[in-house]
N, C-alpha and C positions, 0 to 999 in steps of 0.2 A: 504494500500500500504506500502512495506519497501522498505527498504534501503540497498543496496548491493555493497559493495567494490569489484573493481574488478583490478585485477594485471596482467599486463602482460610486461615479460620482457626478453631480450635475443637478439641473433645479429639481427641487422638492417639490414631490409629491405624496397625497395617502397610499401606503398599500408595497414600496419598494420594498422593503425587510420582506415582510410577506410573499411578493411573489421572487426576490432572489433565493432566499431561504426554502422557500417551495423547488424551486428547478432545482438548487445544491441537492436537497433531501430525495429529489425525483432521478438523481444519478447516481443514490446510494451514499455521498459525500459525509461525513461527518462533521459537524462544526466546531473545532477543537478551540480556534480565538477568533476575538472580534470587539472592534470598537466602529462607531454608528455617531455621525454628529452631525448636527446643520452648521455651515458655516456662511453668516451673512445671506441666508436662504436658500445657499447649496447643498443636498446632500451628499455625505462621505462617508463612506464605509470601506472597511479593510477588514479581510475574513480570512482564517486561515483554516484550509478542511482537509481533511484525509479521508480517503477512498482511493479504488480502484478505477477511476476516470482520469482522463488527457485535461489538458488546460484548453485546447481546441473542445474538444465534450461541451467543456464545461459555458463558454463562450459563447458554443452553438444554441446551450440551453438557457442560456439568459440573453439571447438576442433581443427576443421583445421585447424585455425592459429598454434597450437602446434605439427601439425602431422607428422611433419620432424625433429620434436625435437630440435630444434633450439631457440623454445621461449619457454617458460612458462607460463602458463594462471590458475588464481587462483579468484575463488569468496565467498565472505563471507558473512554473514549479519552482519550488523552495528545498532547497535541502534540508534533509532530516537532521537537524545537529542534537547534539546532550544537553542538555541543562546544563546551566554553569554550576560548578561543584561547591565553590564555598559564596552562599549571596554574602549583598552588602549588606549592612546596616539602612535600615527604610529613613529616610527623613521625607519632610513639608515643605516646596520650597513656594515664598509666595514673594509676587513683586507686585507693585501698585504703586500709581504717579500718574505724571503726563506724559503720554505718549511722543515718541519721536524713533526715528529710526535705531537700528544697533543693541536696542534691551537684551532681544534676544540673545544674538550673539555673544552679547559681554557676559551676562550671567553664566549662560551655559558653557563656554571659555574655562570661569573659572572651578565651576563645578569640573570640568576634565582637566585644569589642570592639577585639582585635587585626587584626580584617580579615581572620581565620582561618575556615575552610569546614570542616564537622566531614563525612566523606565515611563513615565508618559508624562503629557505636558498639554496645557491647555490656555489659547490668550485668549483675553475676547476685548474689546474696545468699543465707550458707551462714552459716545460725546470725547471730551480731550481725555475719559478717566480710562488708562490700562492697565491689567488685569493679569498676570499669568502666574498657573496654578501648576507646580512639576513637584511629581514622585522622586527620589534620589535614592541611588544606594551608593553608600562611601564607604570605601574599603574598610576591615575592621582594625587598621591600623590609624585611619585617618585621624586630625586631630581634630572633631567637630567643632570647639569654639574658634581655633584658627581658619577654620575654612567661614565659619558664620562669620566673625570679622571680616575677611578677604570680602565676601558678598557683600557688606556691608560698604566695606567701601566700595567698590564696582557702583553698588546702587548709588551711593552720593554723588560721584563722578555721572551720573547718566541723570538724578533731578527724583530719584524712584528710592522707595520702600522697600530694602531685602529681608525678609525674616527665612530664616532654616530653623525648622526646629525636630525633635527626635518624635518617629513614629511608631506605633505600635504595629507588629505583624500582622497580617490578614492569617484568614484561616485558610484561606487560598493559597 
């Protein structure tokens, strides 16, 4: 069995989960991961399934969601890798301010160059107020208050609010 990334993204409408999810399950696919967002009224989704289906299958059976042209549907194969052996440490990373270009980049910059794995991340921007919400795991060597500092300042340099703070594990 592989593993198959599938993509589909473009304006929103009712009913996409539903009839992707329906064609994946109608080619025997299993839905292993996934994340699902509107973005400024696009929808996006990224789906990772395993079964016994091609990425061509899988493309052909989600065509009708694409066939007004309005979304985009894209499948690939992904290779099967392990799970990484030792995770990090979970942290919260939040920014807030005024919007201007480069946030991103600095923040998460300094999270790698802490040996920090950003595992999702989310902006969103409301009028001049931005927003962005990132999972971290930092090695269990890292030194958390030095990396919070570092962020710290990254944020003052850029006009923005950095907090890290420690998370507790999911059961996931």
């Amino acid at each position: 069995m592989s593993l198959i990334a599938v993509t589909v993204i473009g304006h929103d409408r009712p009913g996409i989960i539903a009839d992707a999810t329906a064609g994946l399950a109608g080619l025997g696919l299993n839905l292993e991961d996934s994340t699902m967002t509107l973005l400024r009224g696009h929808f996006a989704m990224m789906l990772i399934c395993r079964g016994d289906s091609s990425p061509a299958a899988v493309e052909d059976a989600l065509a009708p969601l694409a066939a007004d042209g309005r979304l985009l549907v894209s499948a690939r194969a992904v290779p099967d890798e392990d799970e990484p052996g030792t995770p990090g440490r979970p942290y919260a990373l939040t920014v807030h301010g005024g919007d201007r270009p480069g946030i991103v980049s600095a923040v998460t910059r300094a999270v790698a160059e802490a040996g920090g794995n950003i595992t999702d991340l989310t902006t969103r921007l409301t009028g001049e107020l931005y927003v962005a919400v990132a999972e971290v795991d930092l090695p269990a060597d890292a030194d958390e208050h030095a990396v919070a500092a570092r962020l710290r300042e990254v944020g003052a340099d850029l006009g923005v609010g950095v907090t890290l703070r420690s998370q507790e594990t999911d059961v996931l």
